[in-house]
C-alpha positions as CSV (number, residue, x, y, z in Angstrom):
1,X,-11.0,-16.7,-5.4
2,X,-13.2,-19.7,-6.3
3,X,-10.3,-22.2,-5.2
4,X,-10.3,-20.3,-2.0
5,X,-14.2,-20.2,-1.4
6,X,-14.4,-24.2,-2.1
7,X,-11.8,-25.2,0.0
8,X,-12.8,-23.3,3.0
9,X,-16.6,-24.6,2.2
10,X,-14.9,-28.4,2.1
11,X,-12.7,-28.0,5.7
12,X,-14.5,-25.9,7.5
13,X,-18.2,-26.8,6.6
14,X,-18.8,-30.1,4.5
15,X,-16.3,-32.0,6.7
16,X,-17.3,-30.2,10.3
17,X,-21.5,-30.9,9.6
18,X,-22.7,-34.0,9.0
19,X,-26.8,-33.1,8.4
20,X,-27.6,-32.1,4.8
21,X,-29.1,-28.6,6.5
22,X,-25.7,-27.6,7.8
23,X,-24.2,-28.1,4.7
24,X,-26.3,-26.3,2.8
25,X,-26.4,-23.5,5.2
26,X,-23.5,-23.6,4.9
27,X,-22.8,-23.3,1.3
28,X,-25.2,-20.5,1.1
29,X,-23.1,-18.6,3.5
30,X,-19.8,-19.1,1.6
31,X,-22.0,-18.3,-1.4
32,X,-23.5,-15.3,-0.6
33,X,-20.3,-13.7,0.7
34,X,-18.4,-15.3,-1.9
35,X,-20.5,-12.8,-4.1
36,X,-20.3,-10.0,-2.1
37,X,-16.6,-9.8,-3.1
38,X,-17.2,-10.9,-7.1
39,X,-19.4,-7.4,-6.9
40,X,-17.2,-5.8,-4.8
41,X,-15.1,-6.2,-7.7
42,X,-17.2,-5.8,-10.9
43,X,-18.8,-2.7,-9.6
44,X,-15.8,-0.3,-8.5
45,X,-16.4,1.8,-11.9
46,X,-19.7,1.8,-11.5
47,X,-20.8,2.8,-7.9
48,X,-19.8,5.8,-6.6
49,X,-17.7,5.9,-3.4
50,X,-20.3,6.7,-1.0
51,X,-22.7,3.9,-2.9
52,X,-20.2,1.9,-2.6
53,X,-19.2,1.6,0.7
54,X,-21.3,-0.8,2.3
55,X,-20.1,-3.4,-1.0
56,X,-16.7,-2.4,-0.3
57,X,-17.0,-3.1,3.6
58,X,-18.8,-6.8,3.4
59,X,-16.9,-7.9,0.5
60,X,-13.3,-7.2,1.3
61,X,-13.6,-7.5,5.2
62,X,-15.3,-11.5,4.0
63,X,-12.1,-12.1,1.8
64,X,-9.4,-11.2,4.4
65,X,-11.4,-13.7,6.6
66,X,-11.3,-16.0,3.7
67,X,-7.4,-15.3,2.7
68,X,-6.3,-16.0,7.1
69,X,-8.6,-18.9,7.7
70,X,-7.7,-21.0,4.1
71,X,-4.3,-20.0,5.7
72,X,-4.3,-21.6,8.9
73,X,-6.5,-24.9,7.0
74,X,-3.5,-25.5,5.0
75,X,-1.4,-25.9,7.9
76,X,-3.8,-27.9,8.9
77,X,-2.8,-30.3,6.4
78,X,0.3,-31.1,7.9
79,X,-1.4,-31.6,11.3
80,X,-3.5,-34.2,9.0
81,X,-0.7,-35.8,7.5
82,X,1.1,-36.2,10.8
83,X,-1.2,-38.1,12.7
84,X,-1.7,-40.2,9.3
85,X,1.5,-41.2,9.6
86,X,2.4,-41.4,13.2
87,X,-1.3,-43.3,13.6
88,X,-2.8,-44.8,10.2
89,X,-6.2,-43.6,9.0
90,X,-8.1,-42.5,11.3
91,X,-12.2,-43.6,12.0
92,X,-14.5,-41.2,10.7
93,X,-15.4,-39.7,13.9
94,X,-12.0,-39.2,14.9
95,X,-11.6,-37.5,11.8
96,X,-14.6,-35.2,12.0
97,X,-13.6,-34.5,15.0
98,X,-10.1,-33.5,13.9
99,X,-11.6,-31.4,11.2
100,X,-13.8,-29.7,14.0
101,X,-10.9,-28.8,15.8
102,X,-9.5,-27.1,12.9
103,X,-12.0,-25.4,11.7
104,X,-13.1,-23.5,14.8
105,X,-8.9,-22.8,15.0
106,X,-8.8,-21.3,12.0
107,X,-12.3,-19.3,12.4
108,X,-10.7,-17.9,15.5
109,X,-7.2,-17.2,14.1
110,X,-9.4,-15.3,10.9
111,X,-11.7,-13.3,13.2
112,X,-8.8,-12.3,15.8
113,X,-6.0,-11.4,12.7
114,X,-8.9,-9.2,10.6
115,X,-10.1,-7.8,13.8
116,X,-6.9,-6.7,14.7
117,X,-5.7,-5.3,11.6
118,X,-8.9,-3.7,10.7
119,X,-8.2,-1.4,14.0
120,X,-4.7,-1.1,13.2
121,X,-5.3,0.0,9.7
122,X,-6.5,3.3,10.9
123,X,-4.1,4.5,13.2
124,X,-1.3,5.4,10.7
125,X,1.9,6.5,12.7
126,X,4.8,9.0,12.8
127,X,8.3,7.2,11.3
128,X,11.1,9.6,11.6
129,X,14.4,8.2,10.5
130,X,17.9,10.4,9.5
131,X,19.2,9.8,6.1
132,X,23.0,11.0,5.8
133,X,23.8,12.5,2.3
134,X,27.6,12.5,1.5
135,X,26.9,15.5,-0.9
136,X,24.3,17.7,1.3
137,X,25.1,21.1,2.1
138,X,25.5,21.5,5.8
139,X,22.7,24.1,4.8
140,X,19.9,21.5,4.4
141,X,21.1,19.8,7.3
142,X,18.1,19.2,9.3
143,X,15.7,19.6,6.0
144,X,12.8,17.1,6.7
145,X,10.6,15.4,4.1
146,X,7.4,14.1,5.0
147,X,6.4,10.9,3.1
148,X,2.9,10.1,2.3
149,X,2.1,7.2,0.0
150,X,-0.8,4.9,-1.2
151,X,-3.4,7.3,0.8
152,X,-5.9,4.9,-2.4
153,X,-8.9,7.8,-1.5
154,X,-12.0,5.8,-2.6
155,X,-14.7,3.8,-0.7
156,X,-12.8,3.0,2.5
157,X,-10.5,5.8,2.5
158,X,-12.8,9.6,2.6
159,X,-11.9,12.9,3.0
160,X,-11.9,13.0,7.0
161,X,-9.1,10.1,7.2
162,X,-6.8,12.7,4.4
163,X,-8.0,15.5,6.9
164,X,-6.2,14.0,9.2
165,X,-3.1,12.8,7.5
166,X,-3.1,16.0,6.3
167,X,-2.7,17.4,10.2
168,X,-0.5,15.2,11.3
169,X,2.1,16.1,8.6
170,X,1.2,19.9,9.4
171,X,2.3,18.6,13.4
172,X,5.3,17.7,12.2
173,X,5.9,21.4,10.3
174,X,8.2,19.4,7.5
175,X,10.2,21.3,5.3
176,X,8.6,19.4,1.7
177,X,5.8,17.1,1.4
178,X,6.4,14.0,-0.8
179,X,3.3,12.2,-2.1
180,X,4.8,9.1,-3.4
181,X,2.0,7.7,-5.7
182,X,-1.4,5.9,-5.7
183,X,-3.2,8.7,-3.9
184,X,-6.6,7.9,-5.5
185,X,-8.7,5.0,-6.7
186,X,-11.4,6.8,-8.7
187,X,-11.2,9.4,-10.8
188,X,-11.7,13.4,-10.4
189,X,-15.1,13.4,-11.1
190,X,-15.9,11.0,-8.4
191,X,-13.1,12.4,-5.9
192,X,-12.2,15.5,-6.4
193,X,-14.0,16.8,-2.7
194,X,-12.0,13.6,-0.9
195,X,-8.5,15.4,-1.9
196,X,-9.4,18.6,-1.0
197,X,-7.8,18.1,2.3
198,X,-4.5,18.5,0.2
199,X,-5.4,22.1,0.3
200,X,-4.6,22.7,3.9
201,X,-0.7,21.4,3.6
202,X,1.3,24.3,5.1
203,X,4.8,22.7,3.0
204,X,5.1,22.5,-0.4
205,X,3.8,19.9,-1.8
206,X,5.0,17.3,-4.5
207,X,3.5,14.4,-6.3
208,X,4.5,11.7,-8.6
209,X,1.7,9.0,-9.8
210,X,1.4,5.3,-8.8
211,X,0.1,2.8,-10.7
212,X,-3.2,3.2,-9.4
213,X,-3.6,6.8,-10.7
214,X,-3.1,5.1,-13.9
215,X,-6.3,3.1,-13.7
216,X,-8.1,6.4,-11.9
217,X,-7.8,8.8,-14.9
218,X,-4.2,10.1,-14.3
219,X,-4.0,13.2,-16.9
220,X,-7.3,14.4,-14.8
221,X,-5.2,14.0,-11.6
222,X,-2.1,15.6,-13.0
223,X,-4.4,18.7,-14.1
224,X,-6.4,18.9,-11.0
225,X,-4.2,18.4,-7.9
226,X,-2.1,21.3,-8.6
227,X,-5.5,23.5,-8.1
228,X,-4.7,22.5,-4.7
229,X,-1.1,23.3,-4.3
230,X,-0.3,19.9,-5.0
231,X,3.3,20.2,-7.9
232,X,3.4,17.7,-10.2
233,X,6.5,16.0,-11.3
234,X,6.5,14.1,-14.1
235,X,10.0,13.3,-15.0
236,X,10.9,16.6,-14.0
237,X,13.1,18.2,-11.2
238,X,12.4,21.2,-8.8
239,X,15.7,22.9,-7.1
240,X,15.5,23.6,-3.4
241,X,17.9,26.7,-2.2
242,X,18.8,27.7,0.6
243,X,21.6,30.7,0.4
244,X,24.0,29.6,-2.1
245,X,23.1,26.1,-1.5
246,X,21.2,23.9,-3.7
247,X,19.1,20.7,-3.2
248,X,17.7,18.8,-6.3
249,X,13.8,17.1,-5.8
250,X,13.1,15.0,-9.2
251,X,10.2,13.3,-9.8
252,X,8.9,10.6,-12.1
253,X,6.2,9.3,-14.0
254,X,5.4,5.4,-12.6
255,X,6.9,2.3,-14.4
256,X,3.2,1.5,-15.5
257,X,2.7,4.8,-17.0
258,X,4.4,3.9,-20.6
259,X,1.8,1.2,-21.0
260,X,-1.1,2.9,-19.5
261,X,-2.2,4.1,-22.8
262,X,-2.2,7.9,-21.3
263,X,-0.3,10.0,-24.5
264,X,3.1,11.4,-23.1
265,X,3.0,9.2,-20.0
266,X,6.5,7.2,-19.0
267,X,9.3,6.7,-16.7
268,X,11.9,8.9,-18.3
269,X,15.0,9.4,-14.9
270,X,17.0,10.7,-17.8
271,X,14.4,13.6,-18.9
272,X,14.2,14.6,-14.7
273,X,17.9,15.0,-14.2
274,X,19.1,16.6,-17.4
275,X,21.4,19.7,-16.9
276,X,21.1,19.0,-13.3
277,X,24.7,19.8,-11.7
278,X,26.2,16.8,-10.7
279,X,28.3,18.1,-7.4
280,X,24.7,18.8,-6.1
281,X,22.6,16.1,-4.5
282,X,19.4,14.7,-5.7
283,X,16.1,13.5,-4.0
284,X,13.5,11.0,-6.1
285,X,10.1,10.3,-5.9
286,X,9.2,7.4,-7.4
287,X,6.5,5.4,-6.4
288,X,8.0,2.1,-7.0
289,X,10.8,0.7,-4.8
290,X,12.0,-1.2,-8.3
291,X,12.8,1.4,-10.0
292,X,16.1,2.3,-7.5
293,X,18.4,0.3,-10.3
294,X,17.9,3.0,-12.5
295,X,18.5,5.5,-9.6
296,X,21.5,3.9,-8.3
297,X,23.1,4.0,-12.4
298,X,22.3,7.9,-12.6
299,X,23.7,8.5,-9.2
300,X,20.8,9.5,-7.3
301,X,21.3,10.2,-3.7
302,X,18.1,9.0,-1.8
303,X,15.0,7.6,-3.7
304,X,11.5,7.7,-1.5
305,X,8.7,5.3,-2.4
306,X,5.5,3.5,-1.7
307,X,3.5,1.0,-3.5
308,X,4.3,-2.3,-1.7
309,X,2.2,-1.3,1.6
310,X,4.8,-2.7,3.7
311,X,3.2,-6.4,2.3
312,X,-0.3,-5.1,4.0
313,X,-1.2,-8.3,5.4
314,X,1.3,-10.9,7.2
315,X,2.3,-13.5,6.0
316,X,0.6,-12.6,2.6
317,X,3.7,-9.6,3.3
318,X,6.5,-11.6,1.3
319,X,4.2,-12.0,-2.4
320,X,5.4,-8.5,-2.7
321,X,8.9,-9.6,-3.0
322,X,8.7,-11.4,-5.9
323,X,8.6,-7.8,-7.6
324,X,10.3,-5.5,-5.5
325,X,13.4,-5.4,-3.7
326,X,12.6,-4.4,-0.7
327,X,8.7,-4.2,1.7
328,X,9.7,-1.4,3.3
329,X,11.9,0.7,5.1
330,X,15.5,2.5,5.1
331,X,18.3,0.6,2.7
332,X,21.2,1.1,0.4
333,X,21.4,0.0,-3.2
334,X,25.0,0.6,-4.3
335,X,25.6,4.5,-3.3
336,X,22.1,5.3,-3.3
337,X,19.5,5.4,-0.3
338,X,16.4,4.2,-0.3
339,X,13.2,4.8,1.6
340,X,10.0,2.7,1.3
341,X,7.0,3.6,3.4
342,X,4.6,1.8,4.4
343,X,1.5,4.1,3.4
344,X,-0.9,5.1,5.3
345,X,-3.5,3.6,3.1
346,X,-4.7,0.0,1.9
347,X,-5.9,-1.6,-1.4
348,X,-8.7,-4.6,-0.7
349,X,-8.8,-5.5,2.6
350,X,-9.5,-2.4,5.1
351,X,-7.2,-4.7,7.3
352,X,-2.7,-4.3,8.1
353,X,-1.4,-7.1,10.2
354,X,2.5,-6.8,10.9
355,X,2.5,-4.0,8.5
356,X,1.0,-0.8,10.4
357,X,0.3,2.5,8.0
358,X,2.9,5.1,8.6
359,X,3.9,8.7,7.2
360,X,7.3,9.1,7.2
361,X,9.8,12.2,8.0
362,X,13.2,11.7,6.3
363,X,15.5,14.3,8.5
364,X,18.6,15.0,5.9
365,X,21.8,14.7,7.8
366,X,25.1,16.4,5.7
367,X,28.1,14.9,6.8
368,X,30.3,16.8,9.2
369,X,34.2,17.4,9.3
């Protein structure tokens, strides 16, 4: 964060301004904001949601500006070391004039990729994809799962936008509702009226926690949401029927949980699938995509997850990478499927370039003949 502040302040102001007023105005621009995010930060436990907003607003919208423009300054560099070597050192008006052109590029490329993705952010799509399950009963062909992940109710995220997730899956009249993890960041006290919304799902409902929940009072979570209709699965399984036919829906606690320091929290797969009959097939919910090595060892026929956000913000996307296998999507892990979803949320940044929010509807497909 500091690293970031500085060098924007030393491309894009110290070396565009040459009068000692510039630069400090400046500076005090780049400081002020700069702050805004420090108490952005320091503050989400102490200000409620509604208190909060404004903080919340300023601060994150100033460091996606920050994040895009130090961005686009670093390519710069190149541009810098090109001409160096194609030209020499250039004079120092040449050079300010270089840096001038750089800056205002990357002040424009900031305010049109935050502008963009602040809009996009909240218009969360419909994904429908077909998921074919060698061991489905052509009973539950057709059965549909709505996916909903990293909804992170908070500041930026209220009870009106989960109203109208909450319709939009309705629209769809799924057969089961998934909530994949990190529905909240706060804890019931502060947002128990912002899930309420939860109470107007026509399907039934199930939920596994994220790693957010974990930092949001997750044994207050686990006892409240199923006042609202809302089953909990924690390393457990549910069985879906339909005649004679049988379709497993396991759940897990998240992979932070064992370290979370909340008693009788833990990814257990083994604990959700015991005495399960093997011939019959097996939907998880598990909020990390990671966590498919275990389900691909136990067999598990399609795994649905969140977490990654899809990467959130391009090209920022690929960080998530370096801890999960895949950003989003449908894939296959040995014999078993999986589904990432985007969310229809954000964490930080009220901003999704190249990464729009989505709730999924996974139509089960048995195979025929």
């Amino acid at each position: 964060m500091i690293g970031s502040h500085l060098y924007v302040y030393r491309r894009a102001v110290h070396d565009v301004f040459v009068t000692r007023r510039a630069r400090l105005t400046g500076a005090a621009v780049v400081v002020v904001f700069g702050l805004a995010v420090l108490a952005t930060f320091l503050t989400r436990r102490i200000l409620g949601p509604d208190e909060a907003r404004p903080l919340h607003y300023v601060g994150y919208l100033w460091l996606a500006l920050v994040l895009y423009a130090s961005a686009v300054l670093l390519v710069g560099e190149l541009v810098r070391l090109g001409l160096r070597v194609a030209r020499g050192r250039p004079d120092p008006e040449r050079r300010r004039f270089l840096s001038r052109v750089l800056a205002g590029t990357a002040g424009l490329v900031a305010l049109g990729a935050v502008g963009y993705g602040a809009v996009m952010a909240r218009r969360p799509g419909v994904e429908r994809r077909e998921v074919l399950l060698d061991r489905l009963d052509p009973a539950f062909d057709g059965f549909t799962i709505a996916a909903i992940a990293d909804v992170h109710l908070g500041p930026l995220v209220g009870r009106a936008d989960l109203a109208g997730f909450v319709a939009t899956i309705n629209d769809a009249q799924p057969d089961l509702v998934a909530l994949v993890g990190d529905l909240v960041d706060g804890d019931v006290e502060d947002l128990a009226s912002y899930a309420e919304p939860l109470r107007d799902l026509r399907a039934p409902a199930y939920f596994v926690t994220g790693n957010h929940e974990y930092f949001s009072g997750a044994a207050g979570w686990v006892e409240y949401l199923p006042t609202l209709g809302v089953r909990v699965l924690r390393n457990e399984r549910v069985e879906i029927r339909r005649g004679a036919a049988v379709l497993d829906i396991a759940g897990c606690d998240d992979r932070t949980a064992a370290v979370s320091g909340v008693p009788g929290h833990g990814f257990d797969l083994d604990a959700a699938l015991a005495g399960r009959d093997p011939s019959r097939p097996v939907v998880l919910l598990a909020h990390q995509p990671v966590m498919v090595d275990a389900a691909a060892r136990a067999g598990v026929d399609l795994q649905i997850s969140g977490h990654t956000h899809g990467g959130q913000m391009w090209p920022l996307t690929y960080v998530a990478l370096l801890d999960q296998p895949v950003l989003a999507g449908l894939t296959k892990i040995r014999n078993t499927w999986l589904y990432v979803t985007r969310g229809v949320g954000f964490w930080g940044p009220p901003v999704r370039v190249g990464s729009p929010p989505e709730i999924t509807l996974l139509t089960l497909r048995a195979r025929r003949g």
